[in-house]
N, C-alpha and C positions, 0 to 999 in steps of 0.2 A: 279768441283772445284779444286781438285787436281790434272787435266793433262788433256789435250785434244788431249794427243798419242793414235789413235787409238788402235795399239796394246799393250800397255799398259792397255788400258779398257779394252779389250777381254782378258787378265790376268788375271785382276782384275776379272770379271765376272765370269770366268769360276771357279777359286778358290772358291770365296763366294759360289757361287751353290755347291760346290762338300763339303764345311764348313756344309751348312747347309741340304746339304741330312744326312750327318751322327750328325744330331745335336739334342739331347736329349731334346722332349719337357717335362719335368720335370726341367729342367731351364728357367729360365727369358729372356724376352727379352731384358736386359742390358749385359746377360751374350755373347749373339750370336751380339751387338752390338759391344761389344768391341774388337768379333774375326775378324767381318764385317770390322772396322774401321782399327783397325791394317794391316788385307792385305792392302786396301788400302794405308796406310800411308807403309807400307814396299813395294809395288812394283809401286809408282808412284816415294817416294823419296822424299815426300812432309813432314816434318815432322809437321805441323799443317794446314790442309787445310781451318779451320774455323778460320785463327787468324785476316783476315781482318776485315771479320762480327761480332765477340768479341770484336774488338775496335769500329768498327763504334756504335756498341748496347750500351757499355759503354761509348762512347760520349754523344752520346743522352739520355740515360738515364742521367750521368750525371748534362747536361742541364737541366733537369726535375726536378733534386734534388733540390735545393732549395724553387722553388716554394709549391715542395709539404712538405718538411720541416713545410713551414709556416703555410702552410694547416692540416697539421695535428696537430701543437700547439695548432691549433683554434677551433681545433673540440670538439665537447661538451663531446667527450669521444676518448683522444688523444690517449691512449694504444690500446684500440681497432679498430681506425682509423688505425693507422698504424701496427696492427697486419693485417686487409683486404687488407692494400696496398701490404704488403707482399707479401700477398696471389693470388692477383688480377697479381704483376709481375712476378708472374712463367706463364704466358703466352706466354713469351719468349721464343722461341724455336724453332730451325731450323729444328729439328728433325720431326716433321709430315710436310707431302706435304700440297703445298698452302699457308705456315703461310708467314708472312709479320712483322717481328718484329717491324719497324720501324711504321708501322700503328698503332698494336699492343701497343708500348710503348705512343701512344699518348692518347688511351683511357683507359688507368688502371686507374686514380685517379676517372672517371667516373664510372668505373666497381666497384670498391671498393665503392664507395657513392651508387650507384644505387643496386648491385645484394647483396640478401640475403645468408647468408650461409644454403648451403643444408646440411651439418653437423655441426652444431655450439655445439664443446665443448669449447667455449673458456673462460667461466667461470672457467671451472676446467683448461685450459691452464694456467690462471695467479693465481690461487691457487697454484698449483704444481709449476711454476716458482717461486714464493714467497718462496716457502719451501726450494727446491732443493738447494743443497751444491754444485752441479756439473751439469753443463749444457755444452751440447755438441749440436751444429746446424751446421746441416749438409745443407752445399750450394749446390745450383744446376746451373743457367745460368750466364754468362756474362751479364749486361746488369741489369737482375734481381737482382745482387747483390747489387746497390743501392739503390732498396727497401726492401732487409734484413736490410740493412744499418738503415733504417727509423725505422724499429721494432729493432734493437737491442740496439738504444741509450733510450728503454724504457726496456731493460731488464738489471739485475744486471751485469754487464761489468765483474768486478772483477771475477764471476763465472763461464764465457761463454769464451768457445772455439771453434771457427770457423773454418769448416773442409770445403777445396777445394779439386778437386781432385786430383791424383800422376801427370799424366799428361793428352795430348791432348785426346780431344776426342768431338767429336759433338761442342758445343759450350758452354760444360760445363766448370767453372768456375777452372782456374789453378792458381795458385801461379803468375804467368807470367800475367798474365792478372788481376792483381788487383793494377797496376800502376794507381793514382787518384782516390781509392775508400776511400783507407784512413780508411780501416778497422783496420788495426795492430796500429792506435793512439786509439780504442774503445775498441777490444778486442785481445785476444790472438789467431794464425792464424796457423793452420798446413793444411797438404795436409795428406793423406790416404793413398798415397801408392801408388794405383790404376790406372789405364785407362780404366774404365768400367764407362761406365754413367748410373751408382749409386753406391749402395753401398754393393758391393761383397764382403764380410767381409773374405773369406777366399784366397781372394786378394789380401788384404788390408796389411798396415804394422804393423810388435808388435806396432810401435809405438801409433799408430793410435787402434787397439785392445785395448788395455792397457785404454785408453782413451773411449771407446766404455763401456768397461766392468765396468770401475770405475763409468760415470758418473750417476747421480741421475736421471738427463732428458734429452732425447733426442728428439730434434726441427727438424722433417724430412721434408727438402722441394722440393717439385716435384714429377712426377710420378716415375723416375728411382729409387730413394728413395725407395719410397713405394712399388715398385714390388719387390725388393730385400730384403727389410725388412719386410714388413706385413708378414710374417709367423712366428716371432719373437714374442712372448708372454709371456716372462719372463724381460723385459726392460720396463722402463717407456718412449713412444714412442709420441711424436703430431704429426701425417702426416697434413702437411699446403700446398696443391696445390688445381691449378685447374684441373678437369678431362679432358684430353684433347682427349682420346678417348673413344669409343662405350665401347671395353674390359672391360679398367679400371673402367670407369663410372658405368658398370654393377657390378665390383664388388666390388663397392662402396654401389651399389644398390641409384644412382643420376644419373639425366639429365647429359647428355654428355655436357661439357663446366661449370659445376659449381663450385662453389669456396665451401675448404671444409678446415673445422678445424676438425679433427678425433683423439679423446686421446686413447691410446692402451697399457692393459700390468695393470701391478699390481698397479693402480695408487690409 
């Protein structure tokens, strides 16, 4: 995606390998993704090699957004319809081999109607959203982010601050790429700091700390999220994805591909 110089790949490759011989399995797989990505982006030259497929994904999703707007006013219980669409659209993701976003974004509003949650705290999600002074939701794909969009016009706007990432990286969601989502007319909008696809907190910017440390609740969406933050047990945390692989799904302790709302931390 970024260069088809051969010798350019054989750089790239041989670097990665020599990254991750010496690479600390006591870190995250966001943390060796964001070392993985950076060679890449510093010896092809390319500085965002996912920026074609983050448009095309936030087109079509997009297009999707209205219909399911409506869909979800109508549903017999619209906050929780559109808290599963949320959920159903972190299925977006270029990041595991085989996915198909564009297939992908045509059956979440069906994924969302049809699958059960294999974790459902979502009772105490809109409890603690009700309370909370300060809410911070942390974004994950392009694409996906029109279905945060869908869940955030039923959470309190004035309280919520939406976190992108610093910059490029896989097909997660940058500052740059929220051209037509039209999030900063709903809530208030920063980026982290970061080019780790999730949330490497000692990464991250003060600014972005500051905002971490202060808020009441934290809305984590995706697995990058969760791999870098589930060992965090003193923040009031919701992980909202789907398990997209065997790992996380295990330590989740759920079927590989289910949709999960998970409350964490002194709630």
């Amino acid at each position: 995606m970024a260069t088809d110089d051969e010798s350019v790949l054989a750089r790239i490759m041989q670097q990665v390998l020599r990254e991750a011989a010496d690479f600390s399995f006591d870190l995250t797989p966001p943390h060796m993704g964001q070392r993985i990505h950076r060679i890449v982006r510093r010896e092809s030259g390319h500085p965002d090699p996912y920026r074609e497929q983050k448009i095309r994904c936030n087109r079509l999703a997009a297009e999707l957004y209205p219909r399911l707007k409506e869909e979800v006013s109508s549903a017999d219980r619209p906050m929780d319809f559109a808290l599963r669409l949320a959920i159903a659209g972190n299925v977006i993701d270029f990041g595991p081999p085989g996915g198909n976003p564009s297939v992908s974004l045509r059956h979440v509003a069906e994924a969302a109607r049809r699958e059960t949650l294999a974790v459902d705290d979502s009772a105490r999600f809109w409890s603690a959203v009700k309370t909370a002074g300060r809410i911070l939701y942390l974004g994950d794909n392009a694409g996906e982010v029109f279905f945060d969009r869908l869940l955030l016009e039923y959470l309190p706007a004035e309280k919520v601050t939406f976190v992108v990432r610093g910059g490029p990286i896989i097909n997660d969601i940058t500052l740059n790429d929220l051209d037509g989502v039209g999030l900063e007319k709903i809530v208030t909008v920063i980026d982290n700091g970061s080019d780790a696809p999730g949330t490497v907190l000692e990464d991250c910017s003060p600014e972005f700390r500051r905002h971490f440390e202060t808020a009441d609740l934290i809305l984590s969406k995706g697995q990058g999220n969760y791999e870098t933050l589930s060992g965090i047990k003193d923040r009031h945390i919701f992980y909202l994805l789907k398990a997209k692989c065997p790992v996380l799904a295990r330590d989740l302790g759920v079927p590989e591909g289910s949709m999960v709302v998970r409350g964490s931390g002194p709630l």
